[in-house]
PDBQT receptor file of N, H, CA, C and O in Angstrom, charges set to zero:
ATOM      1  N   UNK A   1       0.849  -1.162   0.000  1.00  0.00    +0.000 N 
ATOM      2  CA  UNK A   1       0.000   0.000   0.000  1.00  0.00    +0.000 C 
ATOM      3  C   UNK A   1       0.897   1.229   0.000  1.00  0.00    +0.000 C 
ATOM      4  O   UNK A   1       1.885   1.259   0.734  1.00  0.00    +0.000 OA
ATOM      5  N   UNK A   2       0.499   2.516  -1.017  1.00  0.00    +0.000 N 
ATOM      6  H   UNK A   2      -0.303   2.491  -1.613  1.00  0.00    +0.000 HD
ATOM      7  CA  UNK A   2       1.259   3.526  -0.934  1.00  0.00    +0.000 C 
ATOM      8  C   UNK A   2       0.851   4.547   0.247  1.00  0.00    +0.000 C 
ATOM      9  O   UNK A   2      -0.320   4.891   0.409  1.00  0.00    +0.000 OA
ATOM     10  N   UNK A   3       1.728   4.927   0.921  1.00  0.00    +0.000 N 
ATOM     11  H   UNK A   3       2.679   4.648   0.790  1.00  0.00    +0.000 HD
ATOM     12  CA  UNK A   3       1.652   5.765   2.116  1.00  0.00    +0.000 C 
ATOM     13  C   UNK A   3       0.242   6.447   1.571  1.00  0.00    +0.000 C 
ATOM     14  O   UNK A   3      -0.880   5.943   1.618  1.00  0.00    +0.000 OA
ATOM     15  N   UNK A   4       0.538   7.448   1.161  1.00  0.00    +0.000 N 
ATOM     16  H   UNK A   4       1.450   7.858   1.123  1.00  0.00    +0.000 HD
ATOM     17  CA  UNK A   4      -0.699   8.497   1.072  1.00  0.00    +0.000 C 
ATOM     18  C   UNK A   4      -1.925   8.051   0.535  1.00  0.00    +0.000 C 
ATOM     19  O   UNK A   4      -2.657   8.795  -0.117  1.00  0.00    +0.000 OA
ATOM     20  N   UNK A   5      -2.214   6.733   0.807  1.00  0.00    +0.000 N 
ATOM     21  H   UNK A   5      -1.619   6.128   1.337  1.00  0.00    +0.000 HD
ATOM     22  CA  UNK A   5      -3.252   5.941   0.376  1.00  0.00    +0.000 C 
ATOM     23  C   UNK A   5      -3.941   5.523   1.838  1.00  0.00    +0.000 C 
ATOM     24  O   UNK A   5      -4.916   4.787   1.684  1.00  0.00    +0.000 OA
ATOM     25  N   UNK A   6      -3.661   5.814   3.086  1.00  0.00    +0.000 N 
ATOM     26  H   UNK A   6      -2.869   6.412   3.211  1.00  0.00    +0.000 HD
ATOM     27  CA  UNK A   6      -3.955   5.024   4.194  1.00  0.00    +0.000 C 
ATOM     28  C   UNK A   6      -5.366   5.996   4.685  1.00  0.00    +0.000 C 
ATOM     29  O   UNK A   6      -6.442   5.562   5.094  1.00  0.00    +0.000 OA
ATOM     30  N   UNK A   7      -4.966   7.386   4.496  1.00  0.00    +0.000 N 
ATOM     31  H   UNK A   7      -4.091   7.739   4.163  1.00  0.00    +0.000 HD
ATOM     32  CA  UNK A   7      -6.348   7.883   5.197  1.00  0.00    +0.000 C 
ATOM     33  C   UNK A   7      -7.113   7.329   3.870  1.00  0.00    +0.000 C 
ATOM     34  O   UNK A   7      -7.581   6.227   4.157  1.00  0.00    +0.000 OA
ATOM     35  N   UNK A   8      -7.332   7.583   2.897  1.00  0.00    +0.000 N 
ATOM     36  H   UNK A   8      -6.952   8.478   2.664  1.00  0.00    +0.000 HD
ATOM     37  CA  UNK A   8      -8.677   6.761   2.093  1.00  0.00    +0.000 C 
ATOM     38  C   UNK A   8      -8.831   5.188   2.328  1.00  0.00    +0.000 C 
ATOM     39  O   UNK A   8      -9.819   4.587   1.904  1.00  0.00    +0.000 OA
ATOM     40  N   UNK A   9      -7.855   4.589   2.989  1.00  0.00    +0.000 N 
ATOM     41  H   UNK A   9      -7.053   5.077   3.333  1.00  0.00    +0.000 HD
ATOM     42  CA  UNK A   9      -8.197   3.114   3.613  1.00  0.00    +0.000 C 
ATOM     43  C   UNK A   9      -8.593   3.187   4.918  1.00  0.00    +0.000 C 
ATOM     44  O   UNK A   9      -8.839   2.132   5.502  1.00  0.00    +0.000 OA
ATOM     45  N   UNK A  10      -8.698   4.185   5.460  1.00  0.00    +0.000 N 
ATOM     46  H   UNK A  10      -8.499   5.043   4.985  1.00  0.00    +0.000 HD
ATOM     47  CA  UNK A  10      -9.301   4.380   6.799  1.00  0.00    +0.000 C 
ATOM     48  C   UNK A  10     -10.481   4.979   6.819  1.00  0.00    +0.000 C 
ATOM     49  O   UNK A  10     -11.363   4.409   7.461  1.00  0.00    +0.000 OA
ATOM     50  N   UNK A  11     -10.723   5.927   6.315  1.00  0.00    +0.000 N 
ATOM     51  H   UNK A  11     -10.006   6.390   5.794  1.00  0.00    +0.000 HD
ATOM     52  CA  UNK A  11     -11.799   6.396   5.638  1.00  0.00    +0.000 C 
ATOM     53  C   UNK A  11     -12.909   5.452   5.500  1.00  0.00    +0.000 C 
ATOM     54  O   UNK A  11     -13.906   5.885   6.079  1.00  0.00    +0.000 OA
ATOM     55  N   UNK A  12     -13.099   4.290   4.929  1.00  0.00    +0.000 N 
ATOM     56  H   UNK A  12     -12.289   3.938   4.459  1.00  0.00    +0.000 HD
ATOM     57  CA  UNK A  12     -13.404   3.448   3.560  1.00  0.00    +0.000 C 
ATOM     58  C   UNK A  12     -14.201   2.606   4.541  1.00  0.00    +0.000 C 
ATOM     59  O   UNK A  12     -15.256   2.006   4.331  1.00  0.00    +0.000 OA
ATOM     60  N   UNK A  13     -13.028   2.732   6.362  1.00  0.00    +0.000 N 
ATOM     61  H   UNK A  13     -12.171   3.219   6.532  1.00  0.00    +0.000 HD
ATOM     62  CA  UNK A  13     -13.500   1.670   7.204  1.00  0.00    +0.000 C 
ATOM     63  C   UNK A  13     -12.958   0.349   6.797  1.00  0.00    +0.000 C 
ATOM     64  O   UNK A  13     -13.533  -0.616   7.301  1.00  0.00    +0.000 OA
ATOM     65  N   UNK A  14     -12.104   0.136   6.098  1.00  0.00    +0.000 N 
ATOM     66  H   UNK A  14     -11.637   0.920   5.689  1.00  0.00    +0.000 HD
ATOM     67  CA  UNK A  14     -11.214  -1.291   5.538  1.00  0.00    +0.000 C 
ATOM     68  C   UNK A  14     -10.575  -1.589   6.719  1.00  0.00    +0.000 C 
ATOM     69  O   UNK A  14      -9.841  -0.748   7.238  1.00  0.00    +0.000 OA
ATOM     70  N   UNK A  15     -10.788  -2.895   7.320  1.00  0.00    +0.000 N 
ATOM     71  H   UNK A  15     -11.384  -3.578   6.898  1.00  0.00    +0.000 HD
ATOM     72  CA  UNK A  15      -9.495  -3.533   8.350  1.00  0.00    +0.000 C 
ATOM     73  C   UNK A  15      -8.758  -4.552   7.734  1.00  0.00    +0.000 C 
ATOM     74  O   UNK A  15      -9.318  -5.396   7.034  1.00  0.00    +0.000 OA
ATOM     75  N   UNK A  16      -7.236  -4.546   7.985  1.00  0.00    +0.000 N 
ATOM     76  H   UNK A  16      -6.781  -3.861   8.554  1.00  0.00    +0.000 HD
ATOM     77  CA  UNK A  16      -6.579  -5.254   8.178  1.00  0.00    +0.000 C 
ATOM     78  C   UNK A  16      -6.654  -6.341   8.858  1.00  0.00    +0.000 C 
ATOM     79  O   UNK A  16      -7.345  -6.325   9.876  1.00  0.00    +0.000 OA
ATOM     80  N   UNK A  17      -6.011  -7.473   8.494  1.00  0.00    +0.000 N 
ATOM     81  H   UNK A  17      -5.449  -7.486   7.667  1.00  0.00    +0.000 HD
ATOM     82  CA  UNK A  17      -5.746  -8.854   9.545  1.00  0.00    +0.000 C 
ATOM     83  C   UNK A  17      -4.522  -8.582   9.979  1.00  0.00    +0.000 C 
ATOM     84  O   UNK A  17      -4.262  -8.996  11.109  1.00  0.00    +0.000 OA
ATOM     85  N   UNK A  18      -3.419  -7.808   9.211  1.00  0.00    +0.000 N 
ATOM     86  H   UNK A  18      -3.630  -7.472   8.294  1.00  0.00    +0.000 HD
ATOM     87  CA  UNK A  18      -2.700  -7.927   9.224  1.00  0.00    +0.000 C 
ATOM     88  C   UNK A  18      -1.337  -7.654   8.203  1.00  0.00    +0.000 C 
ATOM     89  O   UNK A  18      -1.558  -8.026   7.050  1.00  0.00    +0.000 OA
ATOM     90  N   UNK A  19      -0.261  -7.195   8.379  1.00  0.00    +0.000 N 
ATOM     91  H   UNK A  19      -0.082  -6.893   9.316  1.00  0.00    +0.000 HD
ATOM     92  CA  UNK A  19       0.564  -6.205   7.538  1.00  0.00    +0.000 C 
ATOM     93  C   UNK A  19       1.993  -6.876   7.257  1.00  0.00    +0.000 C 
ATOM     94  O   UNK A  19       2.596  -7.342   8.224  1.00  0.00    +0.000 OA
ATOM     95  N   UNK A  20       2.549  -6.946   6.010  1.00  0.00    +0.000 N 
ATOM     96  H   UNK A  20       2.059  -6.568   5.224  1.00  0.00    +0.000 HD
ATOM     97  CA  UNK A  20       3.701  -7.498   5.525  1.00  0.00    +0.000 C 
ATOM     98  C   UNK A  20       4.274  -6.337   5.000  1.00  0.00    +0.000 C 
ATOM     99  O   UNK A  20       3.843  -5.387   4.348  1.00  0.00    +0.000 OA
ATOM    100  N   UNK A  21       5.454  -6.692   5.495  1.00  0.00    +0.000 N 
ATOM    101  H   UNK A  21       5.805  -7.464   6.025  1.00  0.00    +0.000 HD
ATOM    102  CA  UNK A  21       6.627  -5.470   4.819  1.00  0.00    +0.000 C 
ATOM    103  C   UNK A  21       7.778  -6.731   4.444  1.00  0.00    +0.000 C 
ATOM    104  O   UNK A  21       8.209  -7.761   4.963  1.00  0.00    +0.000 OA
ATOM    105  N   UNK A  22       7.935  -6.051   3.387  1.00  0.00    +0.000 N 
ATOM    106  H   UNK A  22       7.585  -5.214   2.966  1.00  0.00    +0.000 HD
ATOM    107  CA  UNK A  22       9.446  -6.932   2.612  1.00  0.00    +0.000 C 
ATOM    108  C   UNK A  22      10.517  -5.408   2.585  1.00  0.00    +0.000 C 
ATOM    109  O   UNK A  22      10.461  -4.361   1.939  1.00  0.00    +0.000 OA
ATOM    110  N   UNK A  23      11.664  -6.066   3.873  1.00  0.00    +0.000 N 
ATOM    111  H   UNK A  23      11.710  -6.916   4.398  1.00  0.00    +0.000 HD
ATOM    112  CA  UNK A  23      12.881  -5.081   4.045  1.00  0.00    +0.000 C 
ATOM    113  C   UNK A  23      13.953  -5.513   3.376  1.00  0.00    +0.000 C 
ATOM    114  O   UNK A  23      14.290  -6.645   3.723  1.00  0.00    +0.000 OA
ATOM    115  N   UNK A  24      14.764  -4.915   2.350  1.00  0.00    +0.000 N 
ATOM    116  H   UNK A  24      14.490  -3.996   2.067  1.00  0.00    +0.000 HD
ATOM    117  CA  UNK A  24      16.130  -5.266   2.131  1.00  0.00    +0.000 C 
ATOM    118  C   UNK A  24      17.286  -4.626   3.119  1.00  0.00    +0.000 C 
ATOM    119  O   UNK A  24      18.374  -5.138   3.381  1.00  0.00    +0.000 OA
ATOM    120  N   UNK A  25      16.666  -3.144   3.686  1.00  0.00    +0.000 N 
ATOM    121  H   UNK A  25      15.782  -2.729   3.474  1.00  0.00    +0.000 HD
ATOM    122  CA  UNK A  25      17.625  -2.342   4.253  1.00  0.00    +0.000 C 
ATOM    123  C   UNK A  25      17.776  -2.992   5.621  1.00  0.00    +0.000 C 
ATOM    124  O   UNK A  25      17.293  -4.120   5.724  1.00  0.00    +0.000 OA
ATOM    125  N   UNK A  26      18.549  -2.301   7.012  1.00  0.00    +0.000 N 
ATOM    126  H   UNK A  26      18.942  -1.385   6.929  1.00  0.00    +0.000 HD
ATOM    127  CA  UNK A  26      18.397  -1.760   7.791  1.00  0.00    +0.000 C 
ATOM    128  C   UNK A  26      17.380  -0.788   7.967  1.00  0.00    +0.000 C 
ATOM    129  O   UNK A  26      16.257  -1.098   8.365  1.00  0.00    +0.000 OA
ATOM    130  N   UNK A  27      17.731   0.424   7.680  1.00  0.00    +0.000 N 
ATOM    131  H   UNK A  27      18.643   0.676   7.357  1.00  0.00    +0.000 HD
ATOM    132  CA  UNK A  27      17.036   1.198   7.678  1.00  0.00    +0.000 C 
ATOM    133  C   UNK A  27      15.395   1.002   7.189  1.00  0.00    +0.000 C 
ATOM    134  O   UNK A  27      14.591   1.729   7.773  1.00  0.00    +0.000 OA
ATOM    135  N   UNK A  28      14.842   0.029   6.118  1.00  0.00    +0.000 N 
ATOM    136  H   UNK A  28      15.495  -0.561   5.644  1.00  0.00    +0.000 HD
ATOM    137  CA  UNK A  28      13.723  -0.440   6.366  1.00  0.00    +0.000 C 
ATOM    138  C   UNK A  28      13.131  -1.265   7.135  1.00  0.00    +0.000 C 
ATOM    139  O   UNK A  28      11.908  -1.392   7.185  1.00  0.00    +0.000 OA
ATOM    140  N   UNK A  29      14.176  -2.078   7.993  1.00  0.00    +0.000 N 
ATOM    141  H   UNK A  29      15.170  -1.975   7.952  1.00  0.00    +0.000 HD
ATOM    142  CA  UNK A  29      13.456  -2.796   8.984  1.00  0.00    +0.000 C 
ATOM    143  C   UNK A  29      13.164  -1.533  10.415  1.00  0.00    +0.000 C 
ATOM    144  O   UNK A  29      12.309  -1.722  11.280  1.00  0.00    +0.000 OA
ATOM    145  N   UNK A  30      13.847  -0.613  10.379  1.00  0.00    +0.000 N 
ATOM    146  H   UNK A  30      14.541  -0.460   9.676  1.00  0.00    +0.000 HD
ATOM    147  CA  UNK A  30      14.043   0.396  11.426  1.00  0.00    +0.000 C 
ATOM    148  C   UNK A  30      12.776   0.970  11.088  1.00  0.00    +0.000 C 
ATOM    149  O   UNK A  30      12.113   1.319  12.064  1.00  0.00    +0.000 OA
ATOM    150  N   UNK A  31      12.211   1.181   9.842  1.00  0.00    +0.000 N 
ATOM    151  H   UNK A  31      12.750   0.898   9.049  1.00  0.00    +0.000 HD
ATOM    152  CA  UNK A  31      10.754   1.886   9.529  1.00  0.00    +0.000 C 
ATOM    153  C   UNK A  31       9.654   1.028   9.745  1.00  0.00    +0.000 C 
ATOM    154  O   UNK A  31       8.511   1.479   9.663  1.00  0.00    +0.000 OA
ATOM    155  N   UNK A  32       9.936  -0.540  10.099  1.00  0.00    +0.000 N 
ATOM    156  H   UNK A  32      10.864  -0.906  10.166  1.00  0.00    +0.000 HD
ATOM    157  CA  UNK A  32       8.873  -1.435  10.231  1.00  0.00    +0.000 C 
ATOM    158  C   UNK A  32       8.327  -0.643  11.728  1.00  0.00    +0.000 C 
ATOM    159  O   UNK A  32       7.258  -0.085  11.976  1.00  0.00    +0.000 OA
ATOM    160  N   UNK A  33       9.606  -0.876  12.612  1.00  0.00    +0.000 N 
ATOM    161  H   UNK A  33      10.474  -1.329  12.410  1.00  0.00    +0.000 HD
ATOM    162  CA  UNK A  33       9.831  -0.935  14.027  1.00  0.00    +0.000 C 
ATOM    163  C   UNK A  33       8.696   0.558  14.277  1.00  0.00    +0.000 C 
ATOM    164  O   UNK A  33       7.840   0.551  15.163  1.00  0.00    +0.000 OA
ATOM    165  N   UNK A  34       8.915   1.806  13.285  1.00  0.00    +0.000 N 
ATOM    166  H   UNK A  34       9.610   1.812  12.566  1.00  0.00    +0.000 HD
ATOM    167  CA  UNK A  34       8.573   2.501  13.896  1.00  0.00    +0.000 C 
ATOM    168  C   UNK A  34       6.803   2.523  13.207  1.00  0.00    +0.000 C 
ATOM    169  O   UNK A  34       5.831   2.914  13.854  1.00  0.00    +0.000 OA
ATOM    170  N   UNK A  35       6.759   2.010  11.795  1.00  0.00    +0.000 N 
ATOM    171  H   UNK A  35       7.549   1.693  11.270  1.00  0.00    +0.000 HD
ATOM    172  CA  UNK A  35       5.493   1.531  11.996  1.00  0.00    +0.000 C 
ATOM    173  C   UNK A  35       4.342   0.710  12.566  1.00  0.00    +0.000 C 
ATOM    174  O   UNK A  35       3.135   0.741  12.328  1.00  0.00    +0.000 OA
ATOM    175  N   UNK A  36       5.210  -0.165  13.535  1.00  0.00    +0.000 N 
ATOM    176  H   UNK A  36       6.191  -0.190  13.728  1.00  0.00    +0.000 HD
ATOM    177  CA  UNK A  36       4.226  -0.765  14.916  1.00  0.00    +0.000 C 
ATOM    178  C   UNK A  36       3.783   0.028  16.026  1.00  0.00    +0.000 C 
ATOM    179  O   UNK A  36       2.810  -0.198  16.745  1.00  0.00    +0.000 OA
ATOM    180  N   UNK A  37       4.840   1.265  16.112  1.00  0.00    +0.000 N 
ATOM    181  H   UNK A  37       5.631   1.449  15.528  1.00  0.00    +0.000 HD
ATOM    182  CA  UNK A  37       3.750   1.872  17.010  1.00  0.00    +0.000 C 
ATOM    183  C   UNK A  37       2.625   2.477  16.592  1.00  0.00    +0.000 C 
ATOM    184  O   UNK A  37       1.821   2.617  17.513  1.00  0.00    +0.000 OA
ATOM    185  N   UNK A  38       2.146   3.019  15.225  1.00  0.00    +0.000 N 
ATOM    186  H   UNK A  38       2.799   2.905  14.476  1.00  0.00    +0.000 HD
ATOM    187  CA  UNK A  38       0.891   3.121  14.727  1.00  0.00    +0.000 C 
ATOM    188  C   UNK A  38      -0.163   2.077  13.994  1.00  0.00    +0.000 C 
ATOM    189  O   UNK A  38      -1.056   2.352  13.192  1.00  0.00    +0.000 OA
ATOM    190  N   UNK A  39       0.177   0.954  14.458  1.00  0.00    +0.000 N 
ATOM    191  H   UNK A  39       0.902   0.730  15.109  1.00  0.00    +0.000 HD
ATOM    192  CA  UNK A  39      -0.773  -0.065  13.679  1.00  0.00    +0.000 C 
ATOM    193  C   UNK A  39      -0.969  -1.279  14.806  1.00  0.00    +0.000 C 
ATOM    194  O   UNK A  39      -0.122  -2.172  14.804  1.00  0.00    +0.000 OA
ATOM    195  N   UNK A  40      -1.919  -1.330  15.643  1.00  0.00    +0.000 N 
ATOM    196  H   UNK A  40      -2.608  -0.605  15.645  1.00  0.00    +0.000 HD
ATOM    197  CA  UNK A  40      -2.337  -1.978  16.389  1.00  0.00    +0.000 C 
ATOM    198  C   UNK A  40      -2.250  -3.966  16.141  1.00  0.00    +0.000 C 
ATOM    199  O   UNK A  40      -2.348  -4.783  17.057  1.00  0.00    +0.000 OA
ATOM    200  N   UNK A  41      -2.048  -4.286  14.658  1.00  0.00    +0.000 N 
ATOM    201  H   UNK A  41      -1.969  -3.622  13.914  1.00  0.00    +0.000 HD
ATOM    202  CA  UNK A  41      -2.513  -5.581  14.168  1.00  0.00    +0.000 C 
ATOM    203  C   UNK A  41      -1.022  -5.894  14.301  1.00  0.00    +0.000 C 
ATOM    204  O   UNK A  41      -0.197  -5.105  14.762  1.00  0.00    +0.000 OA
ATOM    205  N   UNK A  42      -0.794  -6.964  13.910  1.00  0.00    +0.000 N 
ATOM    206  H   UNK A  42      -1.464  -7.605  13.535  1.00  0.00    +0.000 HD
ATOM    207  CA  UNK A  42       0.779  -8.011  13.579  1.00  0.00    +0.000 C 
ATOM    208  C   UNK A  42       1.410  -7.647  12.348  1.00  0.00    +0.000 C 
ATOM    209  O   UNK A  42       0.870  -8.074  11.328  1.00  0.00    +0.000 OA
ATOM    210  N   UNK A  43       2.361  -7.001  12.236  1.00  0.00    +0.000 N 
ATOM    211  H   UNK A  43       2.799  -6.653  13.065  1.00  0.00    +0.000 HD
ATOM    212  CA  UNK A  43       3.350  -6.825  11.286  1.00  0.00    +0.000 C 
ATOM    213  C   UNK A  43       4.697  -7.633  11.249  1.00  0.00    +0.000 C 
ATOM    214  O   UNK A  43       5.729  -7.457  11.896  1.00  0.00    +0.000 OA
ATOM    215  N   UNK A  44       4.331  -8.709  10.159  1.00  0.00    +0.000 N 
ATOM    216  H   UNK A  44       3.493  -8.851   9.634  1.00  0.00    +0.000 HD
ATOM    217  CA  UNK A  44       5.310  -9.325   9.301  1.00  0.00    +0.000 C 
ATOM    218  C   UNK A  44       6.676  -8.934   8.534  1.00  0.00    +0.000 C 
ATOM    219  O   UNK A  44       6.574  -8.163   7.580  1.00  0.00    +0.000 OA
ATOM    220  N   UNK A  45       7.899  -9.405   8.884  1.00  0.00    +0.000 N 
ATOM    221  H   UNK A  45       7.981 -10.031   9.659  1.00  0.00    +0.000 HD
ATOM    222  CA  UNK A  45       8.644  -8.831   8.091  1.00  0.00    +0.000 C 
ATOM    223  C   UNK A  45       9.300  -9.969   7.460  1.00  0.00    +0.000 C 
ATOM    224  O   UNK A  45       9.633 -11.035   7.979  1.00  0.00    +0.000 OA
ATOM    225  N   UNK A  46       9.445  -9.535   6.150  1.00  0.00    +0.000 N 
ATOM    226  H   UNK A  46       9.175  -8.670   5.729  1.00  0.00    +0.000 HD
ATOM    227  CA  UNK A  46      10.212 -10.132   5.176  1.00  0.00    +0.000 C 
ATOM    228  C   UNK A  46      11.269 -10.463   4.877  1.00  0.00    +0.000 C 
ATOM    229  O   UNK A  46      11.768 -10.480   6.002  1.00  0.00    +0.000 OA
ATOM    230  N   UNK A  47      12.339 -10.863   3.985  1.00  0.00    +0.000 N 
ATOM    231  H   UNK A  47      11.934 -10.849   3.070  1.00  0.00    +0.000 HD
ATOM    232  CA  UNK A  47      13.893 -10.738   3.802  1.00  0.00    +0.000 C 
ATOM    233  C   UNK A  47      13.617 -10.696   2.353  1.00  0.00    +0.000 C 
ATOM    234  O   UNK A  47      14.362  -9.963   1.704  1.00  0.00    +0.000 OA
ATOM    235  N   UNK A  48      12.642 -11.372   1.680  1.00  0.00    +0.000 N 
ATOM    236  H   UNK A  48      12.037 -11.968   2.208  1.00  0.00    +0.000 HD
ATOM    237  CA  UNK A  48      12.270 -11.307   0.033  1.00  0.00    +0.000 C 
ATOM    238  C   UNK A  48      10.925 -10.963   0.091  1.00  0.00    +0.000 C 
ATOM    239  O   UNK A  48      10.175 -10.704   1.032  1.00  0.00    +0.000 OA
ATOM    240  N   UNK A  49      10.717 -11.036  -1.634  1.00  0.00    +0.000 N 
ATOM    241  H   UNK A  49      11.326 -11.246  -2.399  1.00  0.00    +0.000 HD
ATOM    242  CA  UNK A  49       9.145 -11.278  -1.982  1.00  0.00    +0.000 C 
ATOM    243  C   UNK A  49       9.387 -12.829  -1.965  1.00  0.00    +0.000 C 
ATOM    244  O   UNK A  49       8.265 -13.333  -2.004  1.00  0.00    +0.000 OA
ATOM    245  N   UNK A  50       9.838 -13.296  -1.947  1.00  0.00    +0.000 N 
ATOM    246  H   UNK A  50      10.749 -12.887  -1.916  1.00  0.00    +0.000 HD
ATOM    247  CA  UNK A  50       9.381 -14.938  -2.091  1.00  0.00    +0.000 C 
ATOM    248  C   UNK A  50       9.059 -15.105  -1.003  1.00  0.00    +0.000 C 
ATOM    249  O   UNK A  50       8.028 -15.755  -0.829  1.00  0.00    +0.000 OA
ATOM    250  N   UNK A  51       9.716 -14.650   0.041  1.00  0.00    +0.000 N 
ATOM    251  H   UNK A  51      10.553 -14.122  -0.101  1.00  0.00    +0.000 HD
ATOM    252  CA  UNK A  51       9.120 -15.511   1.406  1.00  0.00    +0.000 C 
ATOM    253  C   UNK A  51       8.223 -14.905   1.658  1.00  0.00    +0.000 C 
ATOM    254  O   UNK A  51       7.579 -15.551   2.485  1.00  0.00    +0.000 OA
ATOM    255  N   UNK A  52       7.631 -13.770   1.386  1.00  0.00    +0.000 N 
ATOM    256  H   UNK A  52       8.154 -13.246   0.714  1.00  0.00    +0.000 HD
ATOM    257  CA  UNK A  52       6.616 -13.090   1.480  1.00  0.00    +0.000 C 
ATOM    258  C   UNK A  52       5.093 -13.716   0.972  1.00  0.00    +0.000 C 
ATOM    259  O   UNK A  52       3.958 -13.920   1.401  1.00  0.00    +0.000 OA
ATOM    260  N   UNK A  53       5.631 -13.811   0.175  1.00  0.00    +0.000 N 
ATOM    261  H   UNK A  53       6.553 -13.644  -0.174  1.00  0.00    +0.000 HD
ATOM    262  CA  UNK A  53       4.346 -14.906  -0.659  1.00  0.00    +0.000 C 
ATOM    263  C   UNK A  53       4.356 -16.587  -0.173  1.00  0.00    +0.000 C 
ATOM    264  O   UNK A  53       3.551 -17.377  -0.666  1.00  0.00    +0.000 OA
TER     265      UNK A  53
């Protein structure tokens, strides 16, 4: 999902089960970390898209 897409998914009333991020960085796993404190559900992290899928 693209960032500036979340208030029209909130909006919409859409819930999540649940959230996957595929990190190659550091620094993107550091943005997972800080996206759990705004998302109440289980966030998944990745190392690929394969394991992702």
């Amino acid at each position: 999902m693209k960032p500036n897409e979340w208030l029209t998914f909130f909006t919409n009333s859409y819930k999540l089960q649940g959230y996957g991020v595929v990190a190659y960085t550091d620094g993107s796993i550091l943005n997972t970390v800080i996206e759990s404190l705004f998302f109440n559900k289980k966030i998944q992290r990745f190392n690929s898209l394969e394991a992702a899928v």
